[in-house]
Phi, psi and omega in degrees: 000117180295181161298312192252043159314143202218144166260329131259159155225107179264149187222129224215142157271003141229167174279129203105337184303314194282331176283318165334297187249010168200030196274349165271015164266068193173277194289006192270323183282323203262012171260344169309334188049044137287138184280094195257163169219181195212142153205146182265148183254355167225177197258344158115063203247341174271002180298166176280014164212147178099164153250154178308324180289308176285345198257343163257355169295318187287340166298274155008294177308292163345276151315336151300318206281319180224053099113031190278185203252326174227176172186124188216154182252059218286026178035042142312142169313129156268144195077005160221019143341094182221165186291086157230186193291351189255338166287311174247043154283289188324316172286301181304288169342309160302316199289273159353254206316334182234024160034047191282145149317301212233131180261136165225150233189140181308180213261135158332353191146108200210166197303317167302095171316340189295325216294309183307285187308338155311301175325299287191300221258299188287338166284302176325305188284321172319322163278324163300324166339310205275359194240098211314328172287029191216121206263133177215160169218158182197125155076014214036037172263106175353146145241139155308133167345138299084100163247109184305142165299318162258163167212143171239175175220163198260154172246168206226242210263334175287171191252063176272162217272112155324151175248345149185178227225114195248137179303092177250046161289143224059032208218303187344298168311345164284321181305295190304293185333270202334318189234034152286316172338306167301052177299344153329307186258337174253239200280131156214074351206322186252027174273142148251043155260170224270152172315092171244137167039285221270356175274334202285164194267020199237014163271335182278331186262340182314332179309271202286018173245357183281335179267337165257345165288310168294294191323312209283340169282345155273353194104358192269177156255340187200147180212153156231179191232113161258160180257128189281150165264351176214168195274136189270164200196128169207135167028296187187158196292005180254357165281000173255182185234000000 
């Protein structure tokens, strides 16, 4: 068992993606005290607003606000993200060093082309992980093989169908919190850089009204949704709610 051993590891093709689709689940887990991380794979450096400096300090922040155990950047292009070998070595490597159960993964098909090719690019390296002929290093030390049991992927800005809705109530506030954090991108009244999609303030109650609409479909007060990458399987019929 390694030290920084992660019980999740969310993986974003920008920094904010992972509080976008999936920070009450993270935080729902790490209050729970599970160890989770985060890694971003680009620095956001072509958004219209913010700087690459500023968009990881605010990844930082972020990553304080619900408490993950890591946070790393693998300084990949942004807005050219692509499945080659040098990209999911960089991904493999992640994996290995933190050996997460559970993987969380950009959304299968999104307004961001980036979104996808993350997407695409992190299901590839999550199987390769696993795979003892293929040479990685940390530190110039050999890493061991590593494959998560699972992957989901987060849903980001289209509104696509969950396979299924994990429950944050009470979580919410953390969720927002982290990404209020990103004050570059999203809504702020006394901002003058120019406007977009996700600044504006009715992208911001949309945050909360998509989590009470899942939540209100479990039964809940607030949920998010995931999409599985593989046919799901559980214990015994006391695993649903």
């Amino acid at each position: 068992m390694i030290e920084n051993k992660l019980k999740i590891l969310a993986l974003g093709a920008h920094p904010d993606d992972v509080e976008l689709g999936a920070a009450g689940t993270l935080a729902k887990h790490i209050a729970a005290g599970d160890k989770c991380g985060i890694v971003d794979f680009t620095k956001g450096e072509l958004g219209t607003r913010g700087t690459p400096e500023l968009r990881v300090e605010e990844a930082n922040a972020a990553g304080d606000i619900l408490g993950v155990s890591a946070r790393e950047n693998l300084g990949l292009r942004d807005g050219y993200i692509t499945n080659d070998e040098e990209s999911q070595l960089k991904v493999i490597e992640m994996i290995r060093k933190y050996q997460p159960e559970i993987l969380l993964i950009n959304a299968p098909n999104d307004r961001h082309p980036d979104h996808g090719a993350a997407s695409e690019l992190s299901v590839r390296a999550s199987f390769l992980a696993g795979l003892r002929k293929i040479e990685t290093f940390e530190n110039g030390k050999a890493q061991e093989p590593w494959r998560p049991k699972v992957v989901y992927h987060y849903i980001q800005y289209y509104d696509l169908e969950p396979d299924f809705i994990v429950d944050i109530s009470g979580h919410l506030d953390a969720k927002l919190k982290s990404i209020m954090a990103y004050g570059s991108q999203f809504y702020d009244p006394n901002s003058t850089e120019p406007k977009t999609v996700i600044s504006s303030e009715g992208f911001f109650k949309s945050l909360e009204s998509r989590a009470e609409e899942w939540g209100r479909q479990i039964y809940r007060q607030h949920g998010e949704g995931f999409i599985k990458e593989r046919r799901l399987g559980v214990a015994s019929l006391d695993g649903f709610i």
